[in-house]
C-alpha distance (Angstrom), angle and dihedral (degrees) to the residues before:
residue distance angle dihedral
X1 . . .
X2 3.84 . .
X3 3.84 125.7 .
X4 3.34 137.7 -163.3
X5 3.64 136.4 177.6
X6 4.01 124.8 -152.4
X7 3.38 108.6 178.5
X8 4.19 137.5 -87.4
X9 3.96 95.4 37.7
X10 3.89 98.2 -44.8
X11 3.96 108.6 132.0
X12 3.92 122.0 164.7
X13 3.77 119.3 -156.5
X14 4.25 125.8 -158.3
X15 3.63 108.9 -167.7
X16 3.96 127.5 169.7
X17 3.61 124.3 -129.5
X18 4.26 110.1 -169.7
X19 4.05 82.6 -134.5
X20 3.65 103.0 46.5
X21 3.72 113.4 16.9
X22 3.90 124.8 -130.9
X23 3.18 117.2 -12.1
X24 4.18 123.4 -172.2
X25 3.31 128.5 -139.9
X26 4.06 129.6 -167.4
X27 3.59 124.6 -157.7
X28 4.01 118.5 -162.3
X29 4.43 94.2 -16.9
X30 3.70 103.4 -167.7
X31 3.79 141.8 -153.7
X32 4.27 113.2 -100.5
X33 3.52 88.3 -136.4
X34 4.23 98.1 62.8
X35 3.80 92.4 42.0
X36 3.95 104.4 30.4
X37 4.16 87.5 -138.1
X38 3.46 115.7 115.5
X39 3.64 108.4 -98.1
X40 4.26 104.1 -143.6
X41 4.17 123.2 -132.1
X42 3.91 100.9 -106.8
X43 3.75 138.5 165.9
X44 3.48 117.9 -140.5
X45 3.71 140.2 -168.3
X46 3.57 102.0 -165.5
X47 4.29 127.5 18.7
X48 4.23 126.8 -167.7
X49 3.36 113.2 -165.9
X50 4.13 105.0 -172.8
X51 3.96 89.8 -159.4
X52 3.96 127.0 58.2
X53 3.00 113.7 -125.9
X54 3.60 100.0 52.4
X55 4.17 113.7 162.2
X56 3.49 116.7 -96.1
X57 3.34 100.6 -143.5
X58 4.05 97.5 75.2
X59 4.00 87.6 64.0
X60 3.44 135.8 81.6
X61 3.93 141.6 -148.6
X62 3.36 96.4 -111.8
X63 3.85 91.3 45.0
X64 3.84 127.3 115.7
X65 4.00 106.1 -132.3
X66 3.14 133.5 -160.8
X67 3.71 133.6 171.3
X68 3.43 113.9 150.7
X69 3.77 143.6 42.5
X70 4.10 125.4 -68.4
X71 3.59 132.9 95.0
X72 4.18 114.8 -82.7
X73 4.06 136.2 174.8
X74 3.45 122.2 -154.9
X75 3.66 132.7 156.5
X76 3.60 93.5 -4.4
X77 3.67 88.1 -56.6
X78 3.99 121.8 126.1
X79 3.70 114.3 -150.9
X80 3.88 128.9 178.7
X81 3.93 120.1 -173.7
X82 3.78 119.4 -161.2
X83 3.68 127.2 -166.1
X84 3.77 113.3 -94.9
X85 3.83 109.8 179.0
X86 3.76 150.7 -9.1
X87 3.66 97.1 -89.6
X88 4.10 91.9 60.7
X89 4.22 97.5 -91.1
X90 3.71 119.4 159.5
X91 3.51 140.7 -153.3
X92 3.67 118.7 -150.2
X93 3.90 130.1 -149.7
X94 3.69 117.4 175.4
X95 3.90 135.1 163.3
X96 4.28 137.9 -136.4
X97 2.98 133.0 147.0
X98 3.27 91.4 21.9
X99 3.91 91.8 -68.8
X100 3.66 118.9 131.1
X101 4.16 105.8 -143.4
X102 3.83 121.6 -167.1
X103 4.24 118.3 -166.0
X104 3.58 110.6 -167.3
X105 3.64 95.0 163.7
X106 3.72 96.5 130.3
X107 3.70 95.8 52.5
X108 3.67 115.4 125.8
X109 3.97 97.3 -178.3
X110 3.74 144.7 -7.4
X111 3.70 99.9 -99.0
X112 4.28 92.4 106.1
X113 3.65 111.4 147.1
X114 3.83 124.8 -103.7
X115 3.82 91.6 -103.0
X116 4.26 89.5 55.1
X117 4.11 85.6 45.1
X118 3.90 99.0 46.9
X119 3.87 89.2 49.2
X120 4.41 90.4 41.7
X121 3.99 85.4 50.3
X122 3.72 111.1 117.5
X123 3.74 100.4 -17.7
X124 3.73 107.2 165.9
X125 4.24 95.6 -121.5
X126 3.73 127.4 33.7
X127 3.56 119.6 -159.0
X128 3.88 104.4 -163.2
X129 3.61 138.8 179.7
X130 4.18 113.1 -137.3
X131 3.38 109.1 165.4
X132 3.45 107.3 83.4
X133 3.80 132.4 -154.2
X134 4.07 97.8 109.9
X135 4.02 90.9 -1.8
X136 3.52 135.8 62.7
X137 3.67 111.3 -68.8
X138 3.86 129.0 -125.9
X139 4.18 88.3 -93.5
X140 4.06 88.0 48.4
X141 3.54 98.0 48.5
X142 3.53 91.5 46.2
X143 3.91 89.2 58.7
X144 3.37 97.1 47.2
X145 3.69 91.7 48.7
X146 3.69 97.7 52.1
X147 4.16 82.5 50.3
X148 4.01 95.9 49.2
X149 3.99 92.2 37.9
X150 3.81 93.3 -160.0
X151 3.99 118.2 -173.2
X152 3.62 93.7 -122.6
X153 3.70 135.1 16.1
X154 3.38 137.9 -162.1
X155 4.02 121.2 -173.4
X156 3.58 118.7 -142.9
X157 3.87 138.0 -174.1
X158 3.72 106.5 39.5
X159 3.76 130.7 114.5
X160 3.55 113.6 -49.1
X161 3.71 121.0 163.9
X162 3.49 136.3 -87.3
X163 4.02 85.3 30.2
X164 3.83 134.6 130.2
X165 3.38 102.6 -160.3
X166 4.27 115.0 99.2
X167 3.70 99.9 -130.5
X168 4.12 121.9 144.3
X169 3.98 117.9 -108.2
X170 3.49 128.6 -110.0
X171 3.84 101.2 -94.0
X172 3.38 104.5 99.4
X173 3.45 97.1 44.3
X174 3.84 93.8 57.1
X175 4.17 84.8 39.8
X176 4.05 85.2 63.1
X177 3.83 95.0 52.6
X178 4.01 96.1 34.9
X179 3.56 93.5 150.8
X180 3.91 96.3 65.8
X181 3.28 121.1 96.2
X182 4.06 111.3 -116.7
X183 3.89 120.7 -171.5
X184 4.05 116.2 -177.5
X185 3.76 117.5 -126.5
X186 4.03 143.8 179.0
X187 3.90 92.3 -146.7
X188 4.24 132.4 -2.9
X189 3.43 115.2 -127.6
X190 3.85 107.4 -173.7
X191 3.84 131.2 153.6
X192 3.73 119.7 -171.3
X193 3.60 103.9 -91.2
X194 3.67 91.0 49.4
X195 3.90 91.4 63.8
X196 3.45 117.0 111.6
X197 4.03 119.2 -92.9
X198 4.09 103.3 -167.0
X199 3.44 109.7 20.5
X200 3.69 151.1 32.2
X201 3.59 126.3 -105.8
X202 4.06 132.7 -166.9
X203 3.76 119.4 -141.7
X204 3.68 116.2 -160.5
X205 3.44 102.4 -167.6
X206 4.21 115.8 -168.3
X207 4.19 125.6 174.2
């Protein structure tokens, strides 16, 4: 499985399937012109979108969509959305390669219900938002981390440059979980035996 991160909560996923080759998945894809970061030409099997009324335009025909909760397979690729807010967010877990991935980039708190936690708990990746202003915040995240206990984790939405959005860096969330060990990449490549067995490591993952 590859991973790469492109700012706000945008995250795009390769992963192999011995039947159908790669296949690429994009989670929240967004317009240059509301972030200011460059917003890459991509094809794309499959596309999450955590809030509602995502824009149209960033899909195509052929394109698998999601944007709200249920349970869908695709491509060899099992994906469960759960209900993250009043205004209709989601939060997206899905599984290949025999890698459990959690999305929680619509989060606005840590009040999720047991059924959301008991399904988060010890997923291998963590997608998490840490930079506050209508997402968790560095502190937050940092809870809800230390509650989930993912293998890996990779914090999303906070300041990354060339953006116009206010949001907090990630300082304070890596402050809050000093003792893991964080290592500072352009893409993750990780298969399943490669994940770690005793402790928890950040990926800060910057294009």
């Amino acid at each position: 499985m590859q991973i790469l991160h492109y700012g706000n909560t945008f995250v795009k996923f390769i992963v192999k399937s011995p039947y159908l080759g790669d296949s690429t998945v994009l989670i929240d894809p967004f317009q240059t012109k509301t972030w200011g970061l460059r917003q890459p030409k991509m094809e794309a099997d499959v596309v999450l979108f955590s809030q509602p009324d995502y824009d149209k335009k960033l899909v195509q025909k052929n394109n698998f969509v999601i944007f709200q909760p249920g349970e869908y397979e695709t491509r060899e690729i099992s994906i469960y959305g759960m209900n993250a807010g009043d205004a209709g967010e989601t939060i997206f877990i899905f599984k290949a390669e025999g890698i459990t991935v959690g999305h929680i980039g619509s989060l606005k708190n840590t009040n999720i219900s047991n059924d959301t936690q008991e399904l988060l708990n010890g997923v291998d990746i963590l997608c998490v938002p840490v930079g506050g202003n209508d997402k968790l915040d560095g502190k937050q995240a940092a809870s809800l981390v230390q509650i989930i206990e993912p293998r890996i984790v990779i914090p999303i939405y906070y300041k990354y440059k060339g953006a116009i959005t206010k949001i907090n860096d990630e300082k304070t969330f890596l402050k809050e979980l000093g003792a893991a060990k964080t290592e500072e990449l352009p893409k993750l490549n990780i298969k399943k035996k490669e994940l770690p067995a005793d402790e928890m490591k950040i990926i800060l993952l910057h294009q």
